[in-house]
Structure formats: C-alpha cells, structure tokens
C-alpha positions, 0 to 999 in steps of 0.5 A, a space after each residue: 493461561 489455562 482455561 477452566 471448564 466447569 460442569 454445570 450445577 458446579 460454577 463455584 466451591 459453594 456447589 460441592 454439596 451437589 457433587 457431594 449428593 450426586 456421586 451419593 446418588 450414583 453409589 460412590 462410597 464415603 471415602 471415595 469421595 473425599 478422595 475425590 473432593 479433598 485427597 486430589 487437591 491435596 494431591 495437586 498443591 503438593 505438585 504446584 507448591 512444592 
C-alpha cells in the first residue's frame, strides 16, 4: 500500500480552494494551475487505467 502524505490546510479534495488562493498568491498563473490541479490527474489515470 502506498502511504499518502498530505500537506497541511490539504487533508481532502474540499481544500483545493486553498491551494487554488495560495499558488495565486504566490504568482502562478491561471493556466498554470489547472495544469497542476487538473491536467496531472489527468495525466496519472490515463497511466492507472490504461
């Protein structure tokens, strides 16, 4: 089994707002992240489901 860390302010999928704000915050663009927070799970199911 692998073992999930999960930063915290990030204990489920309720807080991607906050990650949302804070890369904001810290100048990432629009696009930059959806990438981040849709185009890489994206990304990985493609890889687990095949």
């Amino acid at each position: 089994m692998i073992e999930a860390h999960q930063p915290p302010g990030l204990t489920n999928h309720s807080y991607a707002s906050n990650l949302r704000r804070r890369m904001r915050e810290r100048g990432f663009r629009a696009d930059e992240i959806e990438k981040v927070l849709r185009g890489n799970w994206l990304c990985v199911l493609k890889q687990v489901i095949g």
